[in-house]
C-alpha positions in Angstrom: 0.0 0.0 0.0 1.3 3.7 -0.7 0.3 6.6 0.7 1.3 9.8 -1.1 1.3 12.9 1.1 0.8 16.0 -0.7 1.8 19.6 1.0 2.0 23.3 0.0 3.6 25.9 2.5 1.9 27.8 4.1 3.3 31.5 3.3 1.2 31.2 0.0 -1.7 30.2 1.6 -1.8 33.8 3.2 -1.0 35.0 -0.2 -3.9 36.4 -1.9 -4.5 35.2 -4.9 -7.2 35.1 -7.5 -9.2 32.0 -7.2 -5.6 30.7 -5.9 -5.3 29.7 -10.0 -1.6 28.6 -9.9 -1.9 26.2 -7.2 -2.8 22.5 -8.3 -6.5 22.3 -7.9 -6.3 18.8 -7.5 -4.7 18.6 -4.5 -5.5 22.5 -3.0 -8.6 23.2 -4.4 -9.0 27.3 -4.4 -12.4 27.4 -1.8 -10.3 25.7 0.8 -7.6 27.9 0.5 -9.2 30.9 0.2 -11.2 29.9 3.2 -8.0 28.8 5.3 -6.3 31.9 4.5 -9.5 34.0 5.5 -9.8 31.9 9.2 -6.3 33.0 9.5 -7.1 36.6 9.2 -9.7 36.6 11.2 -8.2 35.3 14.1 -5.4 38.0 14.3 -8.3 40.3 15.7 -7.2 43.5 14.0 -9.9 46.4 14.8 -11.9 47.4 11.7 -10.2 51.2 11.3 -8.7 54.5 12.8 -10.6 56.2 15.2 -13.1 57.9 13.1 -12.2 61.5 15.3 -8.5 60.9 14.1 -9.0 59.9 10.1 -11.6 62.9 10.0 -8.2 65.3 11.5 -6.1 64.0 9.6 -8.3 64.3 6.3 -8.8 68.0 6.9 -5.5 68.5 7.2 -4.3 66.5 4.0 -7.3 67.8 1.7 -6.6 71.8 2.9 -2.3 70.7 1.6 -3.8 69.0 -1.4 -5.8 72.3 -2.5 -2.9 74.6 -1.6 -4.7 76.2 1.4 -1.6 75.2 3.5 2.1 75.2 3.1 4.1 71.6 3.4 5.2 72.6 6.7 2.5 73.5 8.1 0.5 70.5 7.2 3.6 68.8 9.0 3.3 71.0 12.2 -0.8 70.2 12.4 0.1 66.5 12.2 2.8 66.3 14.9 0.7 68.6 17.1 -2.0 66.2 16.3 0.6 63.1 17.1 1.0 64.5 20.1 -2.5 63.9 21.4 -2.3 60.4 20.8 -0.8 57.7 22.3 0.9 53.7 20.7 -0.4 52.8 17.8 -2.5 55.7 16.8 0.2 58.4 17.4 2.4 56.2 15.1 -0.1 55.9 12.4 -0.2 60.0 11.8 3.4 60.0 12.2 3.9 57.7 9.1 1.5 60.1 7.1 3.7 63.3 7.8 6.9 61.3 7.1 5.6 61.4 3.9 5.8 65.0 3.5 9.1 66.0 3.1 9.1 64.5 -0.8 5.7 65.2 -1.5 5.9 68.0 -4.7 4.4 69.1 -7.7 7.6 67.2 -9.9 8.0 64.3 -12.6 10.2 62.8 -10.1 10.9 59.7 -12.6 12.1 56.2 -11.6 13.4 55.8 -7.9 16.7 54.8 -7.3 16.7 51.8 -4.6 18.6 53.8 -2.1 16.4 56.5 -3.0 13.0 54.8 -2.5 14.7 53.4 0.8 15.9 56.7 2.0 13.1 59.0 1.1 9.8 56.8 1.4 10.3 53.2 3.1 12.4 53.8 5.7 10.9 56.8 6.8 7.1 55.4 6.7 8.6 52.1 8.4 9.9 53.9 11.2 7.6 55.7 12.1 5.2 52.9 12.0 6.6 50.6 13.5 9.4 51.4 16.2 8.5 55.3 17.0 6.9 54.0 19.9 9.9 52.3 21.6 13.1 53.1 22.2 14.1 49.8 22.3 12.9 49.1 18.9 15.2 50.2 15.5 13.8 50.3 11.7 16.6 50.0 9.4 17.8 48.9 6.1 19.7 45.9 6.3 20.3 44.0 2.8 22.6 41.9 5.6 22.3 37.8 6.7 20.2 37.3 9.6 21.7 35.6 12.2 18.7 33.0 12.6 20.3 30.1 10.1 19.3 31.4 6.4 21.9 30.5 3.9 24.5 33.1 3.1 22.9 34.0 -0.3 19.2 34.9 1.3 19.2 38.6 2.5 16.5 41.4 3.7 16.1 44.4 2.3 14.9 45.6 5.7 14.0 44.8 9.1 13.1 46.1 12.4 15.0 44.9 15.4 14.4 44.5 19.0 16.9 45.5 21.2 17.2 44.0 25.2 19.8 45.2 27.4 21.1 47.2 24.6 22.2 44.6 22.5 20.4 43.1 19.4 18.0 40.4 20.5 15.7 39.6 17.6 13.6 41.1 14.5 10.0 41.5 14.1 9.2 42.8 11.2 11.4 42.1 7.5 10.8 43.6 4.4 12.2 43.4 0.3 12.1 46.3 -2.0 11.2 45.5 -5.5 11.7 46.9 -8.4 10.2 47.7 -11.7 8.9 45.3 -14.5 9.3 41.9 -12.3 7.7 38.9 -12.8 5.0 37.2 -11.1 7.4 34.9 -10.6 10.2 36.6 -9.4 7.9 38.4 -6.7 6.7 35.0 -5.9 10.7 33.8 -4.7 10.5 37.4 -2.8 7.4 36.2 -1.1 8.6 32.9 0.1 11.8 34.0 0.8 10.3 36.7 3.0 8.6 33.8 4.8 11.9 31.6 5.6 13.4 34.8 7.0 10.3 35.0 9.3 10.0 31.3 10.4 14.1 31.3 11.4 13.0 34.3 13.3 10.1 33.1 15.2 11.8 29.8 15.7 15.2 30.8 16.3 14.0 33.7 18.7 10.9 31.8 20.1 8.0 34.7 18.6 5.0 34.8 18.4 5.0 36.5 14.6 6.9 38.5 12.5 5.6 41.1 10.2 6.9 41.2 6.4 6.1 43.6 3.7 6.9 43.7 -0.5 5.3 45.2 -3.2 3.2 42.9 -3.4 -0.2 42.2 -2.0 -1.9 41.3 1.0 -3.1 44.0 2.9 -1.7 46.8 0.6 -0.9 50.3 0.8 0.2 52.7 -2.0 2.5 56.0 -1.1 2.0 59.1 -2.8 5.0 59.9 -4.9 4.0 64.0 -5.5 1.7 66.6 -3.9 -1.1 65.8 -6.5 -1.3 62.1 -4.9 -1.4 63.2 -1.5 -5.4 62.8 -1.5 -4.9 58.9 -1.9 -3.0 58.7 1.8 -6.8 58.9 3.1 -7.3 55.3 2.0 -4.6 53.8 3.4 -4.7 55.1 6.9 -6.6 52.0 8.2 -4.5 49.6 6.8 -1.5 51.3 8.0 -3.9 51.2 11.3 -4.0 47.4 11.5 -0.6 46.6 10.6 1.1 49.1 13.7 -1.7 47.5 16.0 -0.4 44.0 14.8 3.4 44.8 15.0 2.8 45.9 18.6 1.2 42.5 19.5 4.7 40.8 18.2 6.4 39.4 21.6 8.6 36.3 23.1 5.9 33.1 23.3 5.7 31.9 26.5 6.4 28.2 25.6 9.1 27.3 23.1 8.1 27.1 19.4 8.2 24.2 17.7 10.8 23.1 14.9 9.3 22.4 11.4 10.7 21.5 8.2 10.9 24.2 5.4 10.2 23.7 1.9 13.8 24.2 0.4 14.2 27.6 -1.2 15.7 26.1 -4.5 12.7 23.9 -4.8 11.0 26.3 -4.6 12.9 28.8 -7.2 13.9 25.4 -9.2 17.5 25.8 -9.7 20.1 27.2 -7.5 21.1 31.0 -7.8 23.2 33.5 -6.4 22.6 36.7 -4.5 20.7 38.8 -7.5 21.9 42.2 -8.9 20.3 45.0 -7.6 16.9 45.6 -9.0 15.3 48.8 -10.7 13.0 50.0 -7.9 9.7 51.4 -8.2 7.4 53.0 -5.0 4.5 51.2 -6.4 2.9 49.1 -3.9 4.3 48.3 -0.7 2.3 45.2 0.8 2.5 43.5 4.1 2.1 40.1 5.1 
């Protein structure tokens, strides 16, 4: 008798996709997925949105800058003055919009360098975001090997460290930059290799998640590039909402986390490969996972 087990990893289960089309319906058939993938979702108990008090502040500040009624700056000093009403989460949430405002003007700014769209838009939204709220806490772009057992050749573009005792103690939060023009493929390797680097962590620092981002979906967010985009930050301030109130949740389990095997990265990919050459970046969408 033979019994064939079949198995799929579970990263691209939470990926969305439509009707889950590429995966062997045979085997995964797309309802099931889709349905796992929404259970999952639903037990992270996000809240629904911003306080209404706080988008409805922050829209009147971004709609008088986006018809010229106010200067940059001073759509930067209302925000921080607003920050500074707030507490956690929400605080950081408004923070992340005026990070944005320092490159937000009426130019054709053209393709983004990758240092560039880390430098002037990532990083500064990321920080914000993510480790305003603690001092213990440090967004930075990294592009260096985790020490949490991924092969030399697998690398972040980003992460967010924890620091105890003033040493580095683990990451909660990794993230990849992509660029222009890429596959569905190529973002696909990005995806799962974005989910090794979180497993290692969780296992190797005993969490109980780590937060990821690419431009790519799950919950995604799209940054304005230029003043005449500002308007479109309005829809985004929930989801940016959802994924600080997550982050914050992201802590040492109390009982040790158990070691699973990991679908191989070159099966995965399907042939071994070095360390690619830097990409052609693009702000496009920035998604978290």
């Amino acid at each position: 008798m033979h019994i064939y087990f079949r198995a799929i990893s579970f990263v691209f289960v939470l990926q969305r996709r439509t009707k889950y089309e590429s995966v062997p319906i045979e085997y995964f058939p797309p309802s099931l997925l889709e349905v796992t993938r929404q259970d999952i979702l639903t037990s992270l108990a996000l809240p629904d949105s911003l306080d209404p008090h706080i988008y409805m502040a922050v829209k009147t500040i971004i709609c008088d800058f986006h018809e010229n009624k106010i200067k940059n700056l001073t759509a930067r000093h209302y925000l921080i003055n607003l920050a500074m009403t707030k507490e956690n989460v929400e605080r950081n949430v408004i923070l992340a919009i005026e990070s944005l405002f320092p490159v937000l003007k009426d130019l054709d700014i053209g393709p983004l360098r990758e240092s560039e769209l880390a430098a002037s838009y990532t990083h500064p939204v990321i920080q914000a975001l993510l480790s305003y709220d603690t001092d213990g806490k440090v967004a930075r772009c990294a592009n260096c090997i985790p020490d949490n057992g991924m092969d030399e050749n697998r690398r972040p573009d980003y992460e967010v460290m924890v620091y105890e005792q003033y040493l580095p103690s683990y990451r909660t939060c990794f993230g990849e930059l992509k660029g222009e023009g890429s596959s569905d493929t190529l973002s696909v390797m990005d995806f799962y290799r974005l989910g090794i680097f979180a497993k290692l962590e969780m296992v190797s620092s005993n969490l109980t998640g780590v937060l990821c981002f690419q431009a790519r979906e799950l919950t995604t967010i799209t940054l304005p590039e230029n003043r005449n985009e500002t308007i479109s930050v309005l829809s985004i301030l929930d989801d940016l909402y959802k994924i600080a109130m997550y982050h914050s949740t992201l802590v040492r389990s109390q009982t040790p986390n158990t070691k699973h095997p990991t679908l191989p990265f070159e099966f995965v990919q399907g042939s071994k490969r070095t360390l690619p050459a830097k990409r052609k970046p693009s702000l496009g969408l920035i998604s978290i996972k």
